[in-house]
Legacy VTK file of the C-alpha trace (Angstrom):
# vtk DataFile Version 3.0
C-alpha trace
ASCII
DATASET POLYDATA
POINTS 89 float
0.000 0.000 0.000
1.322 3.466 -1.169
1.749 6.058 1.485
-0.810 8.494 -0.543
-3.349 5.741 -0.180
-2.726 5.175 3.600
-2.958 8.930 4.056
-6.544 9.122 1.714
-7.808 6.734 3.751
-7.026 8.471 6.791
-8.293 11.294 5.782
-11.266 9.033 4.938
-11.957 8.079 8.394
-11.424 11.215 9.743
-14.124 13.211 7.410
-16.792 10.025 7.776
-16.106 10.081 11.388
-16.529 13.986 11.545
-19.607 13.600 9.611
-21.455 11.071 11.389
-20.941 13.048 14.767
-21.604 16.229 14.356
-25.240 16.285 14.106
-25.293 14.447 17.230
-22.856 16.550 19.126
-24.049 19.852 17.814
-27.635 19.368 19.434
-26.599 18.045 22.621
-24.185 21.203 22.547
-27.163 23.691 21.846
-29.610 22.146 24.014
-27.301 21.967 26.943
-26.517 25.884 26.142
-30.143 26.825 26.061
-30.867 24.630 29.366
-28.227 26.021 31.388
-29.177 29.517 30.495
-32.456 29.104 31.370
-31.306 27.195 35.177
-28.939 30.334 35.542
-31.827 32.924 34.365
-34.638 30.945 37.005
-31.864 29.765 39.696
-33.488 26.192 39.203
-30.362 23.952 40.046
-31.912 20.557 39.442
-29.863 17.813 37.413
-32.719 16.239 35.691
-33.833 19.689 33.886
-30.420 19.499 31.953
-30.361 15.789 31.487
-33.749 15.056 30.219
-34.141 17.913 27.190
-30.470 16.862 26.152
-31.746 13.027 26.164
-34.698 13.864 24.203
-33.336 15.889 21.522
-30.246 13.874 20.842
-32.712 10.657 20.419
-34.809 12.524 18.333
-31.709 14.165 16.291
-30.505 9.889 15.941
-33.970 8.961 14.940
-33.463 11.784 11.569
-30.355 12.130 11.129
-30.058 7.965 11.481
-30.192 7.514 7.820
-27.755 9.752 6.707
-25.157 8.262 9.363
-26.006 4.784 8.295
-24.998 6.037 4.620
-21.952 7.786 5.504
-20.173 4.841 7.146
-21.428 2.317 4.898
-20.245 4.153 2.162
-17.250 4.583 4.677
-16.646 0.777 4.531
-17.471 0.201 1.086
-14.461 2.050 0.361
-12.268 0.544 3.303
-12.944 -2.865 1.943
-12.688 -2.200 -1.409
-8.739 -0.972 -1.098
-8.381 -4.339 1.538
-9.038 -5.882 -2.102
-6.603 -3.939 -3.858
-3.404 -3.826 -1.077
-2.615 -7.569 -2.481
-2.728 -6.331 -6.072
LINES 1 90
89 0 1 2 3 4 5 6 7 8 9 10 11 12 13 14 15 16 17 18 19 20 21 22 23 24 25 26 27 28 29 30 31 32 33 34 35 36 37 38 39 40 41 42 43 44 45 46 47 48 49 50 51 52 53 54 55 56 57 58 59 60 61 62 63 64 65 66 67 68 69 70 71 72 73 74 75 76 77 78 79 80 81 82 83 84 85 86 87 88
């Protein structure tokens, strides 16, 4: 295997991992923003106010964005497997 082609795939992983994340990650981050702003605005210091929203939303942000995740990494792995085939080559 070439070092250009180790490197693409690298950079493979990297983007497909970056991909499949971020949706997941950005609403926990933006949910967890607007819930602690509101416990700092109404001095309401109770654990499950921030835990339940952010458990809701990033289920809900997995149940749409599911299918575009599920395409990423299997196109991920498509690709993975199909220069496995070609290392021997």
């Amino acid at each position: 295997m070439a070092y250009e082609q180790f490197i693409a795939i690298g950079h493979e992983t990297l983007l497909s991992t970056v991909l499949t994340v971020t949706p997941v990650l950005l609403a926990g981050l933006v949910i967890g923003l607007i819930v602690g702003i509101f416990q700092a605005a109404t001095s309401i210091n109770e654990a499950t106010l921030a835990f339940v929203p952010k458990l809701i939303i990033v289920g809900l942000v997995l149940v749409l964005a599911g299918p575009f995740m599920v395409a990423t990494m299997t196109g991920f792995f498509q690709t993975v497997f199909t220069e496995i085939g070609r290392v021997n080559r």
